[in-house]
C-alpha positions in Angstrom: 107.4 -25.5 69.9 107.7 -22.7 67.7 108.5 -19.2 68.6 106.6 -17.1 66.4 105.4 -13.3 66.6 102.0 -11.4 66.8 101.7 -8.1 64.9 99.5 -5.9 66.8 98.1 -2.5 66.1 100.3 -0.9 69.1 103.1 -3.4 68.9 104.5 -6.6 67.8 104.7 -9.1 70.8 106.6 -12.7 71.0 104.4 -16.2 71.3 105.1 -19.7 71.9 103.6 -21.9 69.3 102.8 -25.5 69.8 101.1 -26.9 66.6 98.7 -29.6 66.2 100.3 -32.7 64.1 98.9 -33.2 60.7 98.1 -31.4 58.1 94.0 -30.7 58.7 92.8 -28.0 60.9 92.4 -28.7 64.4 91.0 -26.6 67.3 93.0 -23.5 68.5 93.6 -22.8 72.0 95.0 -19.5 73.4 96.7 -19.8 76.8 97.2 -16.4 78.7 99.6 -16.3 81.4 99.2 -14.6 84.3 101.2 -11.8 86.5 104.3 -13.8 86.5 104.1 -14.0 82.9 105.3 -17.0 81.0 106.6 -19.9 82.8 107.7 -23.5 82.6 104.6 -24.6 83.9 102.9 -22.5 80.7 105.1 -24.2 78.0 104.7 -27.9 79.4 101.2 -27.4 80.0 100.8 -26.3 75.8 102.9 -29.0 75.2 100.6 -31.6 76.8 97.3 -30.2 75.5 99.0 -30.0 71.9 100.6 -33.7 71.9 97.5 -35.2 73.8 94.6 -33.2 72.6 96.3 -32.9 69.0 94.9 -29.4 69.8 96.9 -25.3 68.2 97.9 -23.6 71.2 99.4 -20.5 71.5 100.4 -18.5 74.7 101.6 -14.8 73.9 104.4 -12.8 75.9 102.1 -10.4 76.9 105.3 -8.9 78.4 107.3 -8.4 75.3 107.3 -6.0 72.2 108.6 -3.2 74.2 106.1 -3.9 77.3 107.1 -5.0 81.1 105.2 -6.3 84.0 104.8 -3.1 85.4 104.4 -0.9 81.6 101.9 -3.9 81.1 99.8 -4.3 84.3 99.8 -0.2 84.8 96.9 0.2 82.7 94.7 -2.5 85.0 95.1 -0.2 88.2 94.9 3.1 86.4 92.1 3.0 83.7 88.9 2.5 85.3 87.8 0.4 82.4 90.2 -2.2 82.6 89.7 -2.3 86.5 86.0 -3.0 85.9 86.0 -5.3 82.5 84.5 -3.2 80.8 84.4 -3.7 77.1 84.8 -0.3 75.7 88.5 1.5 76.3 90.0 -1.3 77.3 93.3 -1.8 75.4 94.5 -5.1 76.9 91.2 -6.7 76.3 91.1 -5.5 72.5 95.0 -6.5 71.9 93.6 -10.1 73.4 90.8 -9.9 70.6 93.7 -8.8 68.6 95.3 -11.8 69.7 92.9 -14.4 69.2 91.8 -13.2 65.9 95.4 -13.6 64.4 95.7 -16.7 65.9 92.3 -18.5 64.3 93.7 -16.7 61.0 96.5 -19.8 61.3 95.8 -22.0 58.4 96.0 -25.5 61.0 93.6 -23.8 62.8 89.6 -24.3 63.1 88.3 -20.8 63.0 85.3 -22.0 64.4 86.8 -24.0 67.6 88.7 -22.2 69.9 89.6 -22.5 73.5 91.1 -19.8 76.2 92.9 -20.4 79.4 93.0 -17.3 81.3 94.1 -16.4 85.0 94.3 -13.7 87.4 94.7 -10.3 85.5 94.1 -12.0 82.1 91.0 -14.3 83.5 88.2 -11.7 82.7 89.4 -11.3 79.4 88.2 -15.0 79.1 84.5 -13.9 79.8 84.5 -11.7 76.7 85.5 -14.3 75.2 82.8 -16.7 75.8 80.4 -14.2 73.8 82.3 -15.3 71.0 80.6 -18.2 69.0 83.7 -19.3 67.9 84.7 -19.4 71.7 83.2 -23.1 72.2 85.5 -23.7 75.4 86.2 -21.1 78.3 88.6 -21.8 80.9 88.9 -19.3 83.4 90.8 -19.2 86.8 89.9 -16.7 89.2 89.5 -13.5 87.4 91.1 -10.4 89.4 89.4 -8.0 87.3 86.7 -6.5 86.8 86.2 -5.4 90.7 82.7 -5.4 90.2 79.5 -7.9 90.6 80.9 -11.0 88.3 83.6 -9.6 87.2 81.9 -8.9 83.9 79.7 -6.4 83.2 75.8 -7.1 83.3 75.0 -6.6 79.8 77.9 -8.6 78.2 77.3 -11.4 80.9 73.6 -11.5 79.3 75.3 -12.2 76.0 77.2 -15.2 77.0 76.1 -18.0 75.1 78.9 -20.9 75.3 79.5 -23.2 78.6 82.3 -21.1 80.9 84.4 -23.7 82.9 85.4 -22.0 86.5 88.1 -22.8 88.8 88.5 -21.1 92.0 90.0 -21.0 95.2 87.9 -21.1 98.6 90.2 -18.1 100.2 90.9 -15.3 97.3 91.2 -11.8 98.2 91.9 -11.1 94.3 88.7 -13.5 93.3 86.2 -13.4 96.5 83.5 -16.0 96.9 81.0 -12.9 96.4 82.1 -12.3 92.6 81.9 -16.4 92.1 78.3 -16.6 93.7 76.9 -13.4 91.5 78.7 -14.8 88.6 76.4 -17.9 88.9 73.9 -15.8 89.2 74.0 -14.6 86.2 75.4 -17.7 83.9 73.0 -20.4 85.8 73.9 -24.0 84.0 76.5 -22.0 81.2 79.1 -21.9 84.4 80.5 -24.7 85.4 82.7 -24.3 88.8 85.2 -26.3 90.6 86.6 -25.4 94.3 90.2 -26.2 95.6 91.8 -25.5 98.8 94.8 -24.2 97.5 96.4 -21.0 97.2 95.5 -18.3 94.0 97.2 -19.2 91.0 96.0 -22.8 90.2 97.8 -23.1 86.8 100.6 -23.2 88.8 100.8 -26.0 90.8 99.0 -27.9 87.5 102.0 -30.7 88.0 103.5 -30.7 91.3 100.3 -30.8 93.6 97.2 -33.3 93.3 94.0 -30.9 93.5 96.3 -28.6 90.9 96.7 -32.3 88.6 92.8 -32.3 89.4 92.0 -29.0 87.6 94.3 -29.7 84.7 92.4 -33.1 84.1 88.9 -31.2 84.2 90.5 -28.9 82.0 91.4 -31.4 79.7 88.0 -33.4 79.7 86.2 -29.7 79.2 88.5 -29.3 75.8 87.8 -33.1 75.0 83.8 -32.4 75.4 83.9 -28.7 73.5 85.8 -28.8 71.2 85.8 -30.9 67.9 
């Protein structure tokens, strides 16, 4: 693991880098953490996808360069567009663009094979994502925001062109079974969905709980399948 930095527009925040061995370029895959920010669970997670999958993976401290939890997650309960995923005004979800484009800059990394783990408040930044053609492998776990329909506006839903992996919860007042359903709706045969009975927050409980062990293995077969 590397600790490495990500200069932003706004600010410059920390990251955890866990290259891909070997010299050629692999596929790049940009793990967002959620609320709690980045944990153990986070870094042994990257480490297993990096040493197994021979895969780039970053996960940025959303949290640092002079942000906190609650400087940071202000702007999703006051800015309307942030609350509703909207794609314009949105300055978490063009620092994540930010984010991702500095990160397929990497040399080791295939430009044109990227994967994104997001969760909670980051999760519907991960449906933006999956526009992206370069985007060939979307995780996301219930998405908090947008609090609207899918979660994704109509329009950029209808732009969504790469296989979306799902994982969700039965009982989520942050992700509701309504938001899952229209999001289906919408995606047809690009959304693929998985159920657990567990609590919100699936990443988790990735290592200490079997269904959560269950999601990380579809995870990994997902990334095995899209990306090349």
């Amino acid at each position: 693991m590397q600790k490495i930095e990500f200069q932003l527009m706004n600010r410059t925040i920390d990251a955890y880098y866990f290259p891909a061995s070997g010299n050629e370029q692999r596929p790049g895959i940009v793990f967002l953490p959620d609320l709690m920010g980045v944990q153990k669970v986070n870094l042994k997670c990257a480490e297993i996808l990096s040493k197994e999958g021979n895969y780039n993976v970053v996960i940025p401290d959303l949290y640092s360069g002079g942000s906190s939890v609650a400087k940071y997650c202000v702007q999703f309960l006051m800015n309307e567009m942030v609350r509703n995923n909207e794609p314009n005004q949105n300055e978490p979800l063009m620092e994540f663009f930010e984010i991702l484009d500095h990160f397929k800059a990497f040399k080791n990394v295939d430009a044109t094979q990227l994967g994104v783990i997001g969760q909670c408040l980051t999760g519907g930044f991960v449906l933006h994502a999956a526009i992206r053609e370069e985007v060939k492998a979307p995780v996301v776990f219930h998405h908090s925001f947008g609090r609207e329909g899918s979660g994704i506006p109509k329009d950029c839903s209808a732009s969504i062109k790469n296989k979306v992996q799902g994982h969700f919860v039965y009982l989520d007042a942050f992700c509701p079974p309504s938001r899952i359903k229209q999001l289906k709706a919408e995606l047809g045969d690009k959304l693929e969905t998985y159920h657990y009975a567990l609590p919100h927050g699936i990443p988790h409980l990735f290592f200490n709980n079997s269904q959560g062990k269950k999601a990380f293995e579809r995870m990994m077969t997902f990334f095995k399948t899209q990306l090349h």
